[in-house]
Residue, then its C-alpha position, 0 to 999 in steps of 0.5 A: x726929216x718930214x714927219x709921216x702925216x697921221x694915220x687916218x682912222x678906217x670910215x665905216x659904212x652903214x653896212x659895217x656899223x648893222x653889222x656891229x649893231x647885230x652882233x652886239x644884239x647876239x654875238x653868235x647869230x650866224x652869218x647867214x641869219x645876219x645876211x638874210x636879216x640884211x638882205x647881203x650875201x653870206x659871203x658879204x657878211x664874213x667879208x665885213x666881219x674879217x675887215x672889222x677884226x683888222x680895221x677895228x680890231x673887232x673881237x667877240x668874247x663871252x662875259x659871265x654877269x657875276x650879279x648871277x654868280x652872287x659876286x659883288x662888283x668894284x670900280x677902284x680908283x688908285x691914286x699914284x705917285x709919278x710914274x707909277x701908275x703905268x706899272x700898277x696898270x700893268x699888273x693889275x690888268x694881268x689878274x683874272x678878276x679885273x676887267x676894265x684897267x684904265x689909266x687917266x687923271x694926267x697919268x696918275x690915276x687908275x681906275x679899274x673894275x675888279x669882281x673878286x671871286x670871294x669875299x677873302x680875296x675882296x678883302x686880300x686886294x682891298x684891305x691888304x694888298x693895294x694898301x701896300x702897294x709901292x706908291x699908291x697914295x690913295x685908295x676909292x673903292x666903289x661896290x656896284x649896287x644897281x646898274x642902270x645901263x650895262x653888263x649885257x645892254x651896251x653901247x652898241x644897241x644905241x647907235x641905230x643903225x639896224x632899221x627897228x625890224x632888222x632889230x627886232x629879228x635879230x634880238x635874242x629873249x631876254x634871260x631868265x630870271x634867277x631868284x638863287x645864285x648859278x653856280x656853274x660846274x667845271x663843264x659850264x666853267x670850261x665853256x665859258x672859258x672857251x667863250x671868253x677867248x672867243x665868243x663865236x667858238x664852234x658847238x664842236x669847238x665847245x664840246x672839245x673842251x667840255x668832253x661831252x656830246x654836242x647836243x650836252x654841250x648845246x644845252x649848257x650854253x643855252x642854259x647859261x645864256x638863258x640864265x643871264x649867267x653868259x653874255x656876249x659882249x662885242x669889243x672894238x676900237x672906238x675911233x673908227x666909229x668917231x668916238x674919240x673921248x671917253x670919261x667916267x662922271x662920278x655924281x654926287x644924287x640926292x638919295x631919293x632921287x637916286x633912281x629917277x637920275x640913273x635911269x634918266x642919265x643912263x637912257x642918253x646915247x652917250x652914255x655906255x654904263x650907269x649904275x649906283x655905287x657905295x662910296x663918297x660919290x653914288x652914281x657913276x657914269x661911262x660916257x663915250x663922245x665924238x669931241x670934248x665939246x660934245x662931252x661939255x654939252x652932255x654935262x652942261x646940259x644932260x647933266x646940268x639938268x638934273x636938279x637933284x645932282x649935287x656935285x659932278x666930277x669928270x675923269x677923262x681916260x687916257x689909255x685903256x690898258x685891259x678892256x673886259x677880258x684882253x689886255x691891249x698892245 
C-alpha cells in the first residue's frame, strides 16, 4: 500500500499575517476598522478571518490577567512514570484554573500553568492532590514573580507584519493601572465567561448573558479592558505560519542581573513569554522557532551571551493538550 504524501501546511500570505497582527493588537476591533486601516474591503477581511479559523484554527478568546485579581500564577512541572503523563495531561487540562497543559520531555514530563482561585485550593493541588497522584514521581512548581513578556504582549505583535502606522492605528491604550486588587461581580464574571468562549461575542451578545442594558453592559466590558483585568488574546496553530518547534528554557540568572537578562532575553523575536520565577531555576522562557537549528542558534548565541546566565536548561514540547482556555482535539 502507498503511504498518503503528507499534508501540507496552508502558506499565509501578507495580508492573513496583518490580519492576525491586527487582531492580536485588539481582538474585537471591527472588520470594517481593520479593512479601512488595510486599505481592503469589509468583505475581504471576514473572508480572511473565516479562512484562518479553518486553515489556522484561529479562535479569539478573553483572558482574565489574575495579576489584577491578586492571583498568584504557577508553571508545574510533574514528572511521570511511563505512560502516564498522557492521562495526567488529560485531567488536569479539564480543571477550570489550568491554562497551558503541555506534554514533553519524551512523554514523561508535563508541564502546565495553573492560577488557582485561592490560596486553599493553591495548597489542595500543590500540597495534596498532585503529591498523591498515581505515578507522578516528582513535583517542581514554580510561582510567576515578574513577567518579562506575556499575558496581554504576545507573540504576534513581534512578527512585523503591519506597516508602524497601520500598528499605530489599530493599537488599543494601554490599561490602567490599578494599585487594589479588581474584584469582578457576577455581571463582570458573566461577561468575561462569555468572553472566553468567544472574545468577539456581540454587545447584545453580552447583555443577553449580564440581563443588563446594553450600554451597562458596554460599560462593564470597557472597565474591564481599561483595568487590565480583561484581555484578548489570539489562538492559533503555529505551523501555518512556519514555527514548528516550541520549548520552555529554564535559566539559572546571577540575582543582581536578574532584570537586565529578562528584559534583555524577552526583547528576542523568538521568544513569546519570559518572566522570573521562584523556584530551583529563576528565570523561564517560551521560545517558538522555524527548525531546531534556529533554536540552537537562539541558545548559543541569544542565550550564550548572556554572561551572568549560570546554567540553561531546554525543554522541548511535544504535544499541547490545553492552550489557554480550550483543550485540543
Amino acid at each position: 500500500m502507498v503511504p498518503a504524501p503528507p499534508t501540507r501546511q496552508p502558506v499565509l500570505d501578507l495580508l492573513d499575517l496583518k490580519l492576525l497582527q491586527a487582531l492580536e493588537l485588539d481582538g474585537r476591533a471591527s472588520f470594517s476598522r481593520i479593512a479601512q486601516v488595510l486599505g481592503v474591503s469589509d468583505q475581504t477581511v471576514a473572508r480572511r478571518f473565516r479562512r484562518l479559523r479553518t486553515t489556522a484554527n484561529l479562535r479569539v478568546t478573553g483572558v482574565v490577567d489574575d495579576s489584577r485579581m491578586g492571583r498568584s500564577t504557577w508553571i508545574v512541572r510533574l514528572g511521570c512514570a511511563h505512560n502516564a503523563a498522557g492521562r495526567l495531561a488529560g485531567t488536569l487540562a479539564a480543571r477550570p484554573d489550568t491554562h497551558y497543559v503541555d506534554l514533553a520531555a519524551g512523554g514523561t514530563e508535563v508541564i502546565c500553568v495553573i492560577t488557582p482561585r485561592s490560596r486553599p485550593e493553591r495548597d489542595d493541588l500543590l500540597l495534596d492532590r498532585l503529591q498523591r497522584t498515581p505515578d507522578v514521581t516528582s513535583v517542581d512548581a514554580h510561582c510567576v514573580l515578574h513577567p518579562y513578556y506575556g499575558n496581554s504582549l504576545r507573540w504576534l505583535r513581534k512578527i512585523s507584519a503591519l506597516a508602524p502606522h497601520e500598528e499605530t492605528a489599530l493599537r488599543t491604550p494601554a490599561p490602567a493601572p490599578t494599585p487594589e486588587p479588581v474584584v469582578p461581580d457576577g455581571p463582570d464574571l458573566a461577561v468575561l465567561e462569555a468572553l472566553r468562549r468567544d472574545g468577539r461575542a456581540t454587545l447584545t451578545e453580552l447583555q443577553s448573558v449580564t440581563g443588563l442594558s446594553e450600554t451597562a453592559t458596554k460599560k462593564r466590558l470597557e472597565r474591564l479592558r481599561g483595568t487590565g483585568v480583561l484581555h484578548l488574546a489570539v489562538e492559533y496553530d503555529h505551523e501555518p505560519l512556519g514555527q514548528g518547534v516550541e520549548a520552555l528554557v529554564w535559566l539559572t540568572v546571577a540575582p543582581r542581573a536578574l532584570a537586565g537578562t529578562g528584559r534583555a532575553v524577552a526583547g528576542h523575536p523568538a521568544v513569546r513569554f519570559a518572566a522570573a520565577v521562584a523556584g530551583r531555576t529563576n528565570l523561564v522562557v517560551s521560545v517558538l522557532c522555524r527548525t531546531t537549528d534556529e533554536l540552537y542558534t537562539f541558545l548559543s548565541d541569544t542565550i550564550g551571551a548572556e554572561a551572568d546566565v549560570r546554567a540553561a536548561e531546554t525543554v522541548l514540547t511535544l504535544r499541547r493538550v490545553k492552550t489557554l482556555t480550550a483543550q485540543t482535539r
